[in-house]
N, C-alpha and C positions, 0 to 999 in steps of 0.2 A: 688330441694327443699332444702334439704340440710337437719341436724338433728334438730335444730329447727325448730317445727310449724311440724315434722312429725305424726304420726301412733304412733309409738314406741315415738316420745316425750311425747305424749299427756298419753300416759300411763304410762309412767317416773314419772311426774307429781304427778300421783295419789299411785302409787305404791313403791316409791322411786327406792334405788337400788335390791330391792330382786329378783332373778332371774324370769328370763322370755322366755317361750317357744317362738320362732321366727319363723314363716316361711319366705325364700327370696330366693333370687337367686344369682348364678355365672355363667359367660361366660369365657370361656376361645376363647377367641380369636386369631384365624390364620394366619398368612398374606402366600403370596403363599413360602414362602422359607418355611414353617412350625415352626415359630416364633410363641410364645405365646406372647400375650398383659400383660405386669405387671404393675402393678402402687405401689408406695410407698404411704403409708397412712402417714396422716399428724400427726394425733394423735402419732401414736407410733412408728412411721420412718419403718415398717417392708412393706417388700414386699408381694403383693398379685393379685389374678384375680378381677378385677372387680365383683361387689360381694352387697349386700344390700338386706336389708327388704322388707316385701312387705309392700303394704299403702292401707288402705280399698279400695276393689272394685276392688286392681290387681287382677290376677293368676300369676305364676311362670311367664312364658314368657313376661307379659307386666313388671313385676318386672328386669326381666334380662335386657329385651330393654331399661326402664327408668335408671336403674342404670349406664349403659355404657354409656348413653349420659349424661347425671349428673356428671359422676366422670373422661368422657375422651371427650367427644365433636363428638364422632363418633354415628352413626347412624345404628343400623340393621333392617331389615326387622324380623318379628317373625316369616315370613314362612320360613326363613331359619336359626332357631334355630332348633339342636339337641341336643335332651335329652341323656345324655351318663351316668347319673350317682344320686345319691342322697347320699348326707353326714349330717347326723343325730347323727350319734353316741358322746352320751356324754363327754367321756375321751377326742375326738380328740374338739368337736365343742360345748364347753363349753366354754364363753370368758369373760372374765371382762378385760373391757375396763378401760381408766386410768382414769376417772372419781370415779369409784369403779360400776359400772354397771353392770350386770350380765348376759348375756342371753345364752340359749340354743338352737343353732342355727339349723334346717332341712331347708337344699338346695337343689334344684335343681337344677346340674350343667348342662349348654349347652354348646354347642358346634360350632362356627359360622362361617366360611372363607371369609364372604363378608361384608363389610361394608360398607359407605359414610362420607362423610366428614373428616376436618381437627383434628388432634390427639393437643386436650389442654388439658391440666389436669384441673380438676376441684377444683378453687384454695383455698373454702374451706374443702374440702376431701383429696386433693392429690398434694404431693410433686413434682413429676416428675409418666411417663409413659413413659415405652419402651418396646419394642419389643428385646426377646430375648429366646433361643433355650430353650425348654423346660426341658431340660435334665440339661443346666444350665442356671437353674434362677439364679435374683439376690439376694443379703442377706443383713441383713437378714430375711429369707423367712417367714411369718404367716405361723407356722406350720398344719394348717387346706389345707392352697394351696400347700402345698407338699403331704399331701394323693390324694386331689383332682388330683394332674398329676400322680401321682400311678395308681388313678382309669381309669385316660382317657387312661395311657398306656395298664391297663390292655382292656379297652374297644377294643381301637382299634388293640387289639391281636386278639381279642374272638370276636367280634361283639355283646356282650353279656353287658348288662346295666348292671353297676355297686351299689353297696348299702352298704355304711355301714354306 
């Protein structure tokens, strides 16, 4: 769908830029070497996971599914989304976007290893996607998706969901 005609436009609209509480989601995505999926945002050239709003009538998971195919052309299944983490906190996931937009984003990050279909970026969100080790992303990085792989490493130390 893209930001026009969305959820969060239709409330833009009425509210101009004055911040706004978001719920949405991120997938960090696996391929089998243990490559994460990043995409470069078109707006402000920075790297990030797959990531977006939700739109009346999602939850977390149909949010996570629709944004990956929106912004990269791949496909998951929602039964094999894992939840490993949630980022709320305002210091880190406060954004004002280059418009002058403001939101306060709580996600629910998953976690997915299988997908379908062909990797295109979606040409009006995303510059390029690639797959690349998580420990080095590329830059430079939306500092919200470098807590986010803090969290999953912590996650996948501990088995223990992450939250901040």
């Amino acid at each position: 769908m893209g930001y026009v005609g969305s959820y969060l436009w239709s409330l833009r609209q009425r509210v101009g830029s004055r911040p706004l509480l978001v719920p949405g989601a991120q997938i960090l995505l696996l391929d089998g070497d243990g490559r994460a999926l990043f995409q470069q945002r078109a707006d402000s050239g920075v790297w990030e996971l797959p990531a977006g709003a939700c739109e009346e009538g999602d939850d977390f998971a149909d949010t996570a599914v629709r944004e990956l195919a929106e912004e990269t052309g791949l496909r998951v299944d929602r039964a094999d989304l894992i939840p490993f983490a949630s980022l709320s906190d305002p210091g880190v996931h406060t954004l004002t976007y280059p418009n002058g937009d403001v939101t306060h984003c709580f996600a629910l990050c998953f976690l997915a290893r299988t997908w379908s279909g062909e990797l295109v970026p979606g040409p009006d969100e995303v510059l390029q996607a690639e797959f690349r080790d998580p420990d080095d992303p590329p830059a430079p990085l939306h500092p919200p998706t470098a807590v986010v792989l803090d969290m999953f490493r912590e996650f996948s130390a501990t088995g223990r969901f992450q939250a901040r």
